[in-house]
C-alpha positions as CSV (number, residue, x, y, z in Angstrom):
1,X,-0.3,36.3,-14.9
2,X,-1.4,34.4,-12.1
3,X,-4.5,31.4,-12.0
4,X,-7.0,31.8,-9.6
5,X,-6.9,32.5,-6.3
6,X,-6.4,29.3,-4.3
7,X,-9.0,28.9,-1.4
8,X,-7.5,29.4,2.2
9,X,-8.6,27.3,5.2
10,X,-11.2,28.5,7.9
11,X,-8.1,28.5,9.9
12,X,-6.5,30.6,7.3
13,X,-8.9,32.9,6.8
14,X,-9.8,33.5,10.6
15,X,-5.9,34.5,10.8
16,X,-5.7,36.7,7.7
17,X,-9.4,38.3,7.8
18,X,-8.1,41.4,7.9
19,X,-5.9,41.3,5.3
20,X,-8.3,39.7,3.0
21,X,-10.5,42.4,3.3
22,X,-8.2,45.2,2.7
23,X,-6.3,43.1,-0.9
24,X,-7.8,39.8,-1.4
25,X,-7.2,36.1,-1.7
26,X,-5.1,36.4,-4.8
27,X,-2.4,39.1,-2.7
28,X,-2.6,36.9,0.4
29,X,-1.9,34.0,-1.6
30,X,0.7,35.3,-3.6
31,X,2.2,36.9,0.0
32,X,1.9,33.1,1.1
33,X,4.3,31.8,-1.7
34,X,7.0,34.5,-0.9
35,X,10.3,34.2,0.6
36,X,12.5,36.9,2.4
37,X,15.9,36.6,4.3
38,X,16.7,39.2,6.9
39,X,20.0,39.7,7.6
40,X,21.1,40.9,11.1
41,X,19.0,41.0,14.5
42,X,18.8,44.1,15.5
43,X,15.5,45.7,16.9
44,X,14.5,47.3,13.6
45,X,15.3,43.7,11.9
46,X,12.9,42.0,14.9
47,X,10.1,44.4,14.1
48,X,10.3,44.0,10.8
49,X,10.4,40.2,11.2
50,X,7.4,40.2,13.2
51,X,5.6,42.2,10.8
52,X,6.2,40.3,7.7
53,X,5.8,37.0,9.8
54,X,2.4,38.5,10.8
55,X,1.0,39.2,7.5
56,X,1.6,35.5,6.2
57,X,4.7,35.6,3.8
58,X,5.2,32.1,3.3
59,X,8.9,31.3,4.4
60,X,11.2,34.1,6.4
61,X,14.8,33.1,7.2
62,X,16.8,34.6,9.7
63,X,20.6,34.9,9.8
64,X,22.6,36.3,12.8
65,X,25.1,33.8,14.3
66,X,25.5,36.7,17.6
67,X,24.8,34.6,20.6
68,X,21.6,34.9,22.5
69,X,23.8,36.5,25.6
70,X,25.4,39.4,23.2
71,X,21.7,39.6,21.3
72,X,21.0,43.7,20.6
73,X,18.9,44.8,23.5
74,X,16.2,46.0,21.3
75,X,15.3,42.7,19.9
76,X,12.4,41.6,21.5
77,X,12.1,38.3,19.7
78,X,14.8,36.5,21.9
79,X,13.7,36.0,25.2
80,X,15.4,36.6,28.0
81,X,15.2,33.2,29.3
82,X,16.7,31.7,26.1
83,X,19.7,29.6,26.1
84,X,23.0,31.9,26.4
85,X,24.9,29.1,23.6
86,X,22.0,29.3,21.7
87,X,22.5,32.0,18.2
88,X,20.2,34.7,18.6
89,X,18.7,33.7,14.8
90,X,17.4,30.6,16.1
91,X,16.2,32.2,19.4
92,X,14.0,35.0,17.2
93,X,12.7,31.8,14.8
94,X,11.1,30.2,17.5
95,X,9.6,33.3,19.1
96,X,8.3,34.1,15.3
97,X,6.8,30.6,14.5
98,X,4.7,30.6,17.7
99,X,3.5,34.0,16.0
100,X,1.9,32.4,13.1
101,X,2.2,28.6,12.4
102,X,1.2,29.3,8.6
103,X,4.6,30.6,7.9
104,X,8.4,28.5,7.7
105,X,10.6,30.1,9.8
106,X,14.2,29.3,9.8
107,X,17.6,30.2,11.5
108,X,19.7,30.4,8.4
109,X,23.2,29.4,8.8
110,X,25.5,32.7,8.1
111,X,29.0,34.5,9.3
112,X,26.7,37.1,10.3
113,X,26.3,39.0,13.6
114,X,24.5,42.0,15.3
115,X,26.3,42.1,18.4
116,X,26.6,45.3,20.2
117,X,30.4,45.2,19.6
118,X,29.8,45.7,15.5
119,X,31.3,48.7,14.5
């Protein structure tokens, strides 16, 4: 089993009020010591990203080596003025960590890609 619930920070809790009302300190801090990879940066993968990054799991790694200029037009976490040589896994970390500084978000390094031309 788990100890007890670890107290979060009035910056913390401001963030996450809603969640702690609806499952706790105990789920939110257990959701705060998660990790998941995604795998891919499509538009489902973005908002899927952004919900997960939202609701405070604790690191979130993404892996997509497509460059920013082939990125999947329904990916709204790389901006359009992002740097064409740039991958578009680090292009959707930084748009993520400005979301919520509570979570680690990475580019992960990978062979991976979502580019359009995927069959």
């Amino acid at each position: 089993m788990t100890g007890p619930a670890k107290p979060l920070s009035d910056d913390q809790a401001a963030v996450y009020d809603r969640q702690l009302r609806v499952w706790g300190v105990e789920v939110q801090n257990r959701l705060s010591s998660s990790r998941v990879l995604i795998i891919g940066g499509n538009g489902l993968a973005a908002e899927v990203a952004k919900n997960i990054v939202l609701a405070g799991v604790g690191h979130v790694g993404i892996a997509d080596s497509t460059p920013c200029s082939q990125a999947h037009f329904g990916n709204f976490l790389v901006p359009a003025d992002a740097p064409p040589e740039s991958t578009v896994a680090e292009a959707c970390a930084r748009t993520l960590q400005g979301m919520n500084p509570f979570v680690e978000v990475a580019a992960e390094d990978c062979c991976c890609s979502s580019s359009r031309n995927d069959g």
